[in-house]
C-alpha positions as CSV (number, residue, x, y, z in Angstrom):
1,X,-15.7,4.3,27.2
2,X,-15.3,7.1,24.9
3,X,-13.5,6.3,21.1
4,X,-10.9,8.2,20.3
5,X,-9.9,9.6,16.1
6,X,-7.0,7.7,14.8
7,X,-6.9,10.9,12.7
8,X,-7.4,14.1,13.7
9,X,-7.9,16.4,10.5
10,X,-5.3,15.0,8.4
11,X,-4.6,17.4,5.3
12,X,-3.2,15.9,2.9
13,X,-2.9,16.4,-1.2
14,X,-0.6,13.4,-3.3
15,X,0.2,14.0,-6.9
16,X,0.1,10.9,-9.4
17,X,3.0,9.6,-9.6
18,X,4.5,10.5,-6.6
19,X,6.3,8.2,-3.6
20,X,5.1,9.0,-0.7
21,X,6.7,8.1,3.0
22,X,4.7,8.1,6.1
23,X,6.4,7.5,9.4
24,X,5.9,7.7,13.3
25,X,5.8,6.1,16.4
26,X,3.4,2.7,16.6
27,X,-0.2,3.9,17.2
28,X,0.2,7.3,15.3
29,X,-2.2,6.8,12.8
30,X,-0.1,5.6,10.0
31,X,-1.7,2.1,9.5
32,X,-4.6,3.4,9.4
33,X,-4.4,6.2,7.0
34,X,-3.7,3.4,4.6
35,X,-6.4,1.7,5.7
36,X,-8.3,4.9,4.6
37,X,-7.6,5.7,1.3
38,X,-8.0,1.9,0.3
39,X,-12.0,2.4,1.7
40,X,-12.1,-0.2,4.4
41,X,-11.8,2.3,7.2
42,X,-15.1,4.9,7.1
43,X,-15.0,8.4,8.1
44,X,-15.8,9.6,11.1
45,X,-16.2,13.6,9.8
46,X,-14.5,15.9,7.3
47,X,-13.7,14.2,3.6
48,X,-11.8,11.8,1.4
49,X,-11.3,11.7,-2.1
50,X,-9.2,9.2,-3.5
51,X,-9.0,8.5,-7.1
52,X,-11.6,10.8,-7.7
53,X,-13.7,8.5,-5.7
54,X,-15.8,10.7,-2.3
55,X,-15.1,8.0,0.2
56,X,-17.9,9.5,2.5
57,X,-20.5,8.3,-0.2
58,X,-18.8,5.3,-1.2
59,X,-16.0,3.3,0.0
60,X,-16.4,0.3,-2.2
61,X,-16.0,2.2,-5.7
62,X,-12.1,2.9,-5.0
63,X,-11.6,-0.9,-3.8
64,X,-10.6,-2.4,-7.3
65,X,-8.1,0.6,-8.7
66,X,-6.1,0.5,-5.4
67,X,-3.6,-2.3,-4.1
68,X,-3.0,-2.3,-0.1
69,X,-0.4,-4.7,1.2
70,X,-0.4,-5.0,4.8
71,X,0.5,-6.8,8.0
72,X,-2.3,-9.6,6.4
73,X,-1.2,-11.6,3.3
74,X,-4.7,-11.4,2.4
75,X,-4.3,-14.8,1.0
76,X,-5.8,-17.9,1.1
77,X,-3.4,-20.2,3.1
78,X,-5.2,-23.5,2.2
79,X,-4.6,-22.9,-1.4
80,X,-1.3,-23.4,-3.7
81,X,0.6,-20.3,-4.4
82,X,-0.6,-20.6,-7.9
83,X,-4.1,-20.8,-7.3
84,X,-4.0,-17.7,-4.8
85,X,-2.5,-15.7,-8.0
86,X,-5.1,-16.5,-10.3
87,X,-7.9,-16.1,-7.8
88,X,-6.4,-12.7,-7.6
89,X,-5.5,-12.1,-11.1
90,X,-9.1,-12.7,-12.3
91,X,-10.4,-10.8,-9.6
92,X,-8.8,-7.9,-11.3
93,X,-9.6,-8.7,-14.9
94,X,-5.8,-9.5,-15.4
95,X,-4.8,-13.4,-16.6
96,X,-2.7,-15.9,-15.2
97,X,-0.3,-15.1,-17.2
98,X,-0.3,-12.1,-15.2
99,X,-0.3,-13.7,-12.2
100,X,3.5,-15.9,-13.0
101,X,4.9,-12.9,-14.2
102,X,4.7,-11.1,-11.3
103,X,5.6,-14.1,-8.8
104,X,8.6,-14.6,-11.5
105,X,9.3,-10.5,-11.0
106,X,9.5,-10.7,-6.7
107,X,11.6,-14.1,-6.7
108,X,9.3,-16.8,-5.9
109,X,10.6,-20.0,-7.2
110,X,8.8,-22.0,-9.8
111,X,9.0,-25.3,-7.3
112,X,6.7,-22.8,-5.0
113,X,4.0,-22.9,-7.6
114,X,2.1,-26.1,-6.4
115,X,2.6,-25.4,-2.4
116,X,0.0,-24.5,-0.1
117,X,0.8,-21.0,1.0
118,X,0.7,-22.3,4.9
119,X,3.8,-24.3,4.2
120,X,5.9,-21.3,3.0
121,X,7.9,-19.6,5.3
122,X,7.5,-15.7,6.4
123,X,9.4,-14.4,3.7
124,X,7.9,-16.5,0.5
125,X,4.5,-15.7,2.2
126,X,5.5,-11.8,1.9
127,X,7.0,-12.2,-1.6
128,X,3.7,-14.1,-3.2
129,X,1.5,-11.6,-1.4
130,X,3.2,-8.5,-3.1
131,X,2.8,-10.4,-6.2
132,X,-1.0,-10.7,-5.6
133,X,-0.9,-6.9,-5.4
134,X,1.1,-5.7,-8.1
135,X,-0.9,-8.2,-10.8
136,X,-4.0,-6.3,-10.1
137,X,-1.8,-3.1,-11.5
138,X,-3.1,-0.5,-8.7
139,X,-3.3,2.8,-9.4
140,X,-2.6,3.8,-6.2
141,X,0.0,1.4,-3.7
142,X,-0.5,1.2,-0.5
143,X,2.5,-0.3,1.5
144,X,2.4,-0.9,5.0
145,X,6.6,-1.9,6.2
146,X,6.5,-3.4,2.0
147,X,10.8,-4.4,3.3
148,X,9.7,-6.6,6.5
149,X,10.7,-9.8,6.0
150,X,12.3,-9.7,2.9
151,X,16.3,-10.4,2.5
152,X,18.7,-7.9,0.5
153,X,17.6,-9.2,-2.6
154,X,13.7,-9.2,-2.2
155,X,14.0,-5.1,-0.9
156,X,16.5,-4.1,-3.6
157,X,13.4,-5.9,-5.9
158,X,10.5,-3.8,-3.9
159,X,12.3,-0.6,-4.3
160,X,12.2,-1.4,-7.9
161,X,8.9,-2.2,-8.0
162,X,8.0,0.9,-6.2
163,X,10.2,3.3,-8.4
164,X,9.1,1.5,-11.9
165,X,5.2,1.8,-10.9
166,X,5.4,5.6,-10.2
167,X,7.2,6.1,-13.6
168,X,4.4,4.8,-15.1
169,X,1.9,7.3,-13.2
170,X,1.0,5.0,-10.2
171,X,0.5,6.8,-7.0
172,X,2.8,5.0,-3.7
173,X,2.1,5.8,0.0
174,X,4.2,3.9,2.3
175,X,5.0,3.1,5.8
176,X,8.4,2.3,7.1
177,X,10.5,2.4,9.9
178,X,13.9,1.5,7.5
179,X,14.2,5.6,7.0
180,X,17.8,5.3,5.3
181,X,16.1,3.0,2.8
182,X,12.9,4.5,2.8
183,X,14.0,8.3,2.4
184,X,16.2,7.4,-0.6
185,X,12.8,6.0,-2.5
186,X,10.7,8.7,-1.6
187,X,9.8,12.4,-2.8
188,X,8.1,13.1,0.0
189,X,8.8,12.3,3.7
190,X,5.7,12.7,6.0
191,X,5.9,12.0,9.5
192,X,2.7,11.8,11.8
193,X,2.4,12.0,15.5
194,X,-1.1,11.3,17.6
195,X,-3.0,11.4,14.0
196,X,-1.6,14.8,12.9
197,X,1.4,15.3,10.2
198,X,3.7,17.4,12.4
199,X,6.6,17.5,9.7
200,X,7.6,17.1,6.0
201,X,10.1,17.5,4.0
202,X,10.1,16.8,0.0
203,X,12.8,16.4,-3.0
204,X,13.5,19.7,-4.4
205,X,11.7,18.9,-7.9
206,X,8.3,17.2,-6.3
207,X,5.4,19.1,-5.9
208,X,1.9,18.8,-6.1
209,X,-1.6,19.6,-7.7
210,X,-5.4,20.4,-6.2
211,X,-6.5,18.1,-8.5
212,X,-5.3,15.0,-7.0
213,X,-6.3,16.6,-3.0
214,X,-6.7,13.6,-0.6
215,X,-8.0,15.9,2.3
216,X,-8.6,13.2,5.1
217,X,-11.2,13.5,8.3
218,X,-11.3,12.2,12.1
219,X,-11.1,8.8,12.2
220,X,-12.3,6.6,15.0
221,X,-10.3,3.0,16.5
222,X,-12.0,0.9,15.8
C-alpha cells in the first residue's frame, strides 16, 4: 500500500515568544506537526527550520533546546518521581534543585517524591511529566492536549506556565480541543484539516518575523 503525507506543504512562520494554538479533527496532522519541529519525525520533501536548526540535515541538533509533552510521559515508570526529575534535570545541564522546583511549581506533593511513577494515578503522572519538561527550560514548548487530565487547579497552573514562559521569549505551539480555554491563551489560533492550515485568526497586536520562518514539508505516516 501506498503512504500517505501527514502534511501536505504546511507553511508556517512562529515568532519567539508567541503562543501558538493548533486545532482540528483527530488525524489532521496536528500531533504530528509537533512531532516535527521537536526532530523525531523526518521530512519527507520541502524544509524545516526550527531554532535555526535545518531539520532536513539534522534532526538531533534541535532535540536538547526544545521540550515536547505528549500523549507519552516519557518517563521512566520503574523509578521514583524524584529520580525521574533528576535523570531529566541532568540531562539538560539543570540541577536537582531544578528538578523540586518545578514538581513544587505543577502541584506534586512532597509525599510523591519517593513513589514509583507506576503507582501514581493519571493526573500525578501528567503533572510530574510537565515538570520533567519545563526543568529542561525549552526554548521552544511543544504541548500536545497540556490540560488533559489535570483538575481546575493543575490547568489554571499550565496556563501560567505557558503565559510566564513566553514572557520570557520561549516559543509555545499547542494542541487542544478545550478552544474556550485554549483561545483565551493564545495569539494565534491555527486550525489544520487533512495536513493543511485551512484557517487562522490572530490577536490584533501579534505578528510575526522571516527570521524565525518554520516553513514545514510533506510528511509521511508513519
Amino acid at each position: 500500500m501506498g503512504r500517505f503525507p501527514a502534511l501536505a506543504g504546511v507553511d508556517l512562520d512562529v515568532s519567539d515568544s508567541q503562543i501558538v494554538l493548533l486545532s482540528g479533527h483527530n488525524g489532521a496532522g496536528k500531533s504530528t506537526l509537533l512531532r516535527l519541529c521537536a526532530g523525531l519525525v523526518p521530512l519527507a520533501s520541502g524544509s524545516a527550520v526550527v531554532l535555526g536548526n535545518d531539520l532536513g540535515k539534522s534532526r538531533s541538533a534541535v532535540r536538547r533546546r526544545v521540550g515536547l509533552l505528549g500523549h507519552e510521559t516519557f518517563l521512566y515508570e520503574d523509578l521514583t518521581v524524584r529520580e525521574n526529575l533528576d535523570f531529566w534535570s541532568r540531562a539538560a545541564g539543570a540541577t536537582k534543585e531544578d528538578g523540586l522546583s518545578a514538581l513544587d511549581r505543577l502541584g506534586v506533593a512532597s509525599r510523591l517524591h519517593d513513589v514509583n511513577v507506576r503507582g501514581l494515578s493519571a493526573g500525578q503522572r501528567r503533572r510530574v511529566s510537565f515538570a520533567a519538561m519545563i526543568c529542561r527550560r525549552p526554548e521552544l514548548w511543544l504541548l500536545d492536549e497540556p490540560h488533559a487530565g489535570l483538575d481546575a487547579a493543575g490547568r489554571d497552573t499550565v496556563d501560567s506556565l505557558v503565559t510566564e514562559a513566553a514572557a520570557h521569549g520561549a516559543t509555545v505551539l499547542f494542541v487542544s480541543h478545550e478552544l474556550d480555554r485554549a483561545d483565551a491563551l493564545a495569539d494565534r489560533h491555527l486550525v489544520i484539516d487533512s495536513g493543511i492550515i485551512v484557517d487562522e485568526t490572530r490577536r490584533a497586536d501579534t505578528s510575526t518575523t522571516d527570521s524565525d520562518s518554520v516553513p514545514l514539508g510533506a510528511i509521511p505516516d508513519a
